[in-house]
Structure formats: C-alpha cells, structure tokens
C-alpha positions in Angstrom: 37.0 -156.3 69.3 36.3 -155.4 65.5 35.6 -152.4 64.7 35.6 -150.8 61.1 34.6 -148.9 58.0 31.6 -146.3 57.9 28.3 -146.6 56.7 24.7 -148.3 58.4 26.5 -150.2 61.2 26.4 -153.9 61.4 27.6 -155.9 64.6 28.2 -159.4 64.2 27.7 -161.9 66.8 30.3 -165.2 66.7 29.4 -168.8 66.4 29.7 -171.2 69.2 33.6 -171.3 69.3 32.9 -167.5 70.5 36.1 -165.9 68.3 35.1 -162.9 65.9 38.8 -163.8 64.3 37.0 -166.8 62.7 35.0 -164.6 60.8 37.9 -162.2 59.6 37.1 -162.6 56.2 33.6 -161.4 56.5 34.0 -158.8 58.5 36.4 -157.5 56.2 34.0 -157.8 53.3 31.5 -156.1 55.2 33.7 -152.9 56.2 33.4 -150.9 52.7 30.0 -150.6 53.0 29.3 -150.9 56.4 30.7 -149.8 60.1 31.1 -153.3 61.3 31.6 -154.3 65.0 32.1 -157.8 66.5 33.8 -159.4 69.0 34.8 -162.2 71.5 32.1 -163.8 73.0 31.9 -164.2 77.0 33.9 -166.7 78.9 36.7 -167.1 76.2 40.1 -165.8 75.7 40.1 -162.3 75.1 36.2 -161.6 75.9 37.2 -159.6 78.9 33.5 -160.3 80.0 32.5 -163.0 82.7 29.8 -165.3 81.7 26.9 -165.7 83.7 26.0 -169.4 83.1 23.2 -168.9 85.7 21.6 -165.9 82.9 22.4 -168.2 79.8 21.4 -165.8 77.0 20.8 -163.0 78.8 24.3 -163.3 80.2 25.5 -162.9 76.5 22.3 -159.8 75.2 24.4 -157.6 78.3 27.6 -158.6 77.0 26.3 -157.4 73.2 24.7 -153.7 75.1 28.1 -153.4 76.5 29.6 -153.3 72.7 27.2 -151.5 71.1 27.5 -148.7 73.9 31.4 -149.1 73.1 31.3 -148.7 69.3 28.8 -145.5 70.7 26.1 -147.2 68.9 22.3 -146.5 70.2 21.0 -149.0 67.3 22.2 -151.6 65.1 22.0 -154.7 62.7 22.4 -157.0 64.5 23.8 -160.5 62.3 24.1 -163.8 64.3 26.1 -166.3 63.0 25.5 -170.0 63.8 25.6 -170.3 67.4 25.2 -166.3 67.4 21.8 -166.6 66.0 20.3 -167.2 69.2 22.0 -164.5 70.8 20.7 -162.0 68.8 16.6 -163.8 68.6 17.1 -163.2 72.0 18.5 -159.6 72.1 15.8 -158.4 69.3 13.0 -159.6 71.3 14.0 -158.2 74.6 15.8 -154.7 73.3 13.6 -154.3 70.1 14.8 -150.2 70.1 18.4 -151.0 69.9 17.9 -153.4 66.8 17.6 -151.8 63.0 17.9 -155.1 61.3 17.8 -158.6 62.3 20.3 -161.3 60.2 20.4 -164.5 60.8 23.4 -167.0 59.4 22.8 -170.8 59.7 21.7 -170.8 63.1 19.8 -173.7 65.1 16.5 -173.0 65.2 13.7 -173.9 67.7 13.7 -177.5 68.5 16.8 -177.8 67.3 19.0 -180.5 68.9 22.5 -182.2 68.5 22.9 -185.0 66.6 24.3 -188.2 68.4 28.0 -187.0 67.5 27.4 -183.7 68.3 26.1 -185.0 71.3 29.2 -187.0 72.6 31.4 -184.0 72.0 29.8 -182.1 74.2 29.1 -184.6 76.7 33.2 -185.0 76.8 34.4 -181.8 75.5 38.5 -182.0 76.0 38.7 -186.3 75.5 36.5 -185.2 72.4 38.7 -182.9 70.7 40.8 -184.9 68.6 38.3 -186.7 67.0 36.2 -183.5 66.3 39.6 -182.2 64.4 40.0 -185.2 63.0 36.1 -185.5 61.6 36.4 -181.8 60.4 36.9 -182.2 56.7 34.2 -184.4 56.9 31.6 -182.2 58.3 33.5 -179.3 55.7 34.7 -181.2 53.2 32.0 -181.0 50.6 31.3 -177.5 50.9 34.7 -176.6 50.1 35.0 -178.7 47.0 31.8 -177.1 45.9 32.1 -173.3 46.8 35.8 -172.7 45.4 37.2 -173.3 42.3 39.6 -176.0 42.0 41.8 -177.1 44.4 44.9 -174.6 44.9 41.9 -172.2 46.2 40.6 -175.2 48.7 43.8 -176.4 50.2 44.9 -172.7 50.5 41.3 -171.8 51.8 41.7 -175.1 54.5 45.1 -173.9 55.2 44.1 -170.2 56.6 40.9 -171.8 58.2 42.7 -174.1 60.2 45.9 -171.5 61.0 43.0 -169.1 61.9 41.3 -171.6 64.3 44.7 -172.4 66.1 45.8 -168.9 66.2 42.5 -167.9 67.9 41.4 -171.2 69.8 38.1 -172.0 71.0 37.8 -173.6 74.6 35.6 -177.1 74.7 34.3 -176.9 77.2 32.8 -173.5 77.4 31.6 -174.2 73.8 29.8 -177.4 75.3 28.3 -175.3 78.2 26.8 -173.1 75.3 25.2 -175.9 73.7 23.4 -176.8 77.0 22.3 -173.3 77.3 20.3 -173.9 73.9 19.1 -177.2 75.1 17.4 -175.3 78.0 15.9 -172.2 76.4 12.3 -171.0 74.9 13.9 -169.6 71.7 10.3 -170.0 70.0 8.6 -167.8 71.9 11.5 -164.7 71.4 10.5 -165.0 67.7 6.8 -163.9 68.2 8.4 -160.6 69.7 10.5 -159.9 67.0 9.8 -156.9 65.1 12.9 -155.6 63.2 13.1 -156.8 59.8 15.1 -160.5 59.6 17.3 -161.9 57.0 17.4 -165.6 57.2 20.6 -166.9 55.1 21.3 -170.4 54.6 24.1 -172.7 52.2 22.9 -175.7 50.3 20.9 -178.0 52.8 23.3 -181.0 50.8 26.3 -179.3 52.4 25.5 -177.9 55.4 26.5 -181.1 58.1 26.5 -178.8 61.1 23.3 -177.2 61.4 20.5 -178.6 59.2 19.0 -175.8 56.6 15.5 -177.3 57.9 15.8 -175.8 61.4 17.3 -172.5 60.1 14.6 -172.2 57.8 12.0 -171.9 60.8 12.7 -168.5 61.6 11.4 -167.5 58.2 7.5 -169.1 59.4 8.2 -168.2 63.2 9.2 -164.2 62.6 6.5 -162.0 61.1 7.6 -160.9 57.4 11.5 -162.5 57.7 13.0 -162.7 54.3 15.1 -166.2 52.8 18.2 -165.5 50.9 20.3 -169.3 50.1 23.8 -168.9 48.7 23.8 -171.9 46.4 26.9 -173.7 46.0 27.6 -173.3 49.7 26.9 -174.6 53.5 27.7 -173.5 56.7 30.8 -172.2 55.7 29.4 -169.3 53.3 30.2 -166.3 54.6 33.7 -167.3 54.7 34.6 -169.3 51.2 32.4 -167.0 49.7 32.9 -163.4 52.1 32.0 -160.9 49.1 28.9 -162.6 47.9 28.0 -163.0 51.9 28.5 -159.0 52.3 26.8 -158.2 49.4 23.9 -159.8 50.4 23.9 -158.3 54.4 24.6 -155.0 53.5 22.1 -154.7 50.9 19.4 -155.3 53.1 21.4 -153.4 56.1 21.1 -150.4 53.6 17.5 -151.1 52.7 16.6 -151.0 56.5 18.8 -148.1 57.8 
C-alpha cells in the first residue's frame, strides 16, 4: 500500500495489471499536495485481499472501503486509472458519501470492447505473454517519442518502465479474468448515479493504442456535469512520462472539490 503526503486525500485505483508500483511516478507527484493512497489490487501479489470473481466489481468497491478505512479516511477522491476507472464508476455510484471527487484516467468506457488482439491475449493469457512484450513498443511506442524530449529521456523512461513492470509483475491470467468482468457489467447505468464531481483525462486519441480516447470520452455525456481535461502530446501513458503535469492537473481539481 501507498500511503503519503498531507493535504485533500486522493486514493488511486490501479489499471488492469492491478500494481500501484506501476504508477510510482504519479503517486509521487501527487504527494506534495495531496495525501495520496493506493494500492495492490485483489487477486495479485501482494493485495493480501481475495478476489471474489463471483462479485466482479463489487468484489474490488469492498476491497477499496477496506483502504480507505485503513488510511482512516471517511471520504475521498477517488482517481481510476485505466482498468481502475471502472472500479471507481462503480464505487461512486454505490457509496456516493464516501466519494469527494470522481477522476477518471483513460478508462474503457461503456460499450467498450477489446480489439481482436486484445482479444486473443486474453483468450490465452500465459501462451500470450511473449508476444504482448514483444508488441509493447508498438502499442507505446509513439507516445513516448512524442511526450519526452529526445531520446536519452525515452530509452531511460522505457528502461524504468520495463524494470518497474518486472520488478512488480502482473499475473495474465487474473488480468484476463478482469477483462471478462468488464465484458459482463452494466457500467452505463452506474454513471446516471453518479453525483461527485468527475474529471475525465485523456492523451492524444493518435497515441493512445490501448484504450480508444472515444470510449473514455463517454463518461463526459453519461455523468451529469463531468469536466474534459486532454494532455496533448500524450496517450495512455500520461500520467507517467508526464507525472507533474498529470498531478497538477488532479490536484487542482481535488483542491477545488475538498
């Protein structure tokens, strides 16, 4: 678990490989401004937390009371990134007094399905893996020509990504099972419940090759009076090439709706 820094507090829900180390840089970024929380998501190493695939989501909104009742928080921000966006749709419709602030960061919206590759993977999670490594700079690639500044800053930027990714590994198949969890759930109608104010960030749509800037942006007509922020010049790797612009962004409206 993350925990650190003072000010409004923030807790930030992982993406679908379910590590909060992935997001180190963020977090980070976040923690002069605000008291930021995250953690391991259930079912992976280090989560301590069973997952109860029966429960889907909901299995995931008790693991997130359990951490706001351990950071001794009654009410939060809650930010989901990618994958995490669902988590917390689904934990600011059904806890609305626990929620301050909604953020959402590149997640799959409603509709939103895998793409044929995407697809595969998950289908065959551990034969998969290879060739998701291997197709990696190709789904990434781009964005991290565009968002850093020549390319000392981009191979040193790929080299902590990846060491970060193998020293904190992600588990296929559980991330597969979560992608069948969003296949089967009603994320639309969570959004009509929603009444914390909501962030929507996004990248470039041009860069982002994991989750189409399309099916985030639905959450901005789905969610009564959600607000659109885009970092330019970035895709669905923004709040890590980019962390301080990224906080800068999350904790002024955190701030603005303390």
């Amino acid at each position: 678990m993350f925990l650190q820094g003072s000010g409004p507090p923030i807790v930030v829900v992982p993406g679908i490989q379910g590590r909060w180390e992935w997001m180190r840089p963020a977090l980070r970024a976040l923690a002069p401004t605000c008291r930021t929380v995250s953690y391991t998501l259930s079912g992976d190493l280090g989560s301590r937390t069973r997952m109860d695939w029966d429960l889907g989501l909901e299995s995931l909104c008790r693991q997130l009371d359990g951490v706001l009742d351990a950071a001794r928080l009654e009410r939060a921000a809650i930010c989901g990134v990618s994958y995490g966006g669902l988590v917390a749709v689904r934990y600011a419709a059904t806890r609305p007094r626990r929620v301050s602030a909604l953020i959402l960061v590149s997640s799959p919206g409603p509709g939103w399905a895998p793409s044929a590759r995407q697809a595969r993977y998950a289908s065959r999670p551990w034969v998969s893996l290879p060739a998701f490594c291997a197709t990696a700079f190709q789904r990434l690639g781009a964005e991290i020509v565009e968002a850093l500044p020549g390319w000392p800053s981009r191979i040193a930027f790929t080299t902590r990504y990846a060491a970060g990714a193998l020293a904190a590994p992600a588990i296929p198949s559980v991330m597969a099972r979560r992608v069948r969890i969003q296949q089967l759930t009603d994320i639309e109608g969570d959004c009509g419940c929603i009444t914390a104010p909501t962030l929507v960030i996004t990248g470039d749509a041009h860069l982002d090759r994991v989750v189409p800037v399309e099916s985030t942006r639905r959450y901005v007509d789905l969610i009564a009076g959600a607000r659109y922020e885009i970092m330019e010049r970035t895709g669905h790797l923004g709040l890590l090439t980019q962390p301080d612009r990224f906080a800068r962004i999350v904790s002024e409206f955190v701030h603005a709706h303390h």
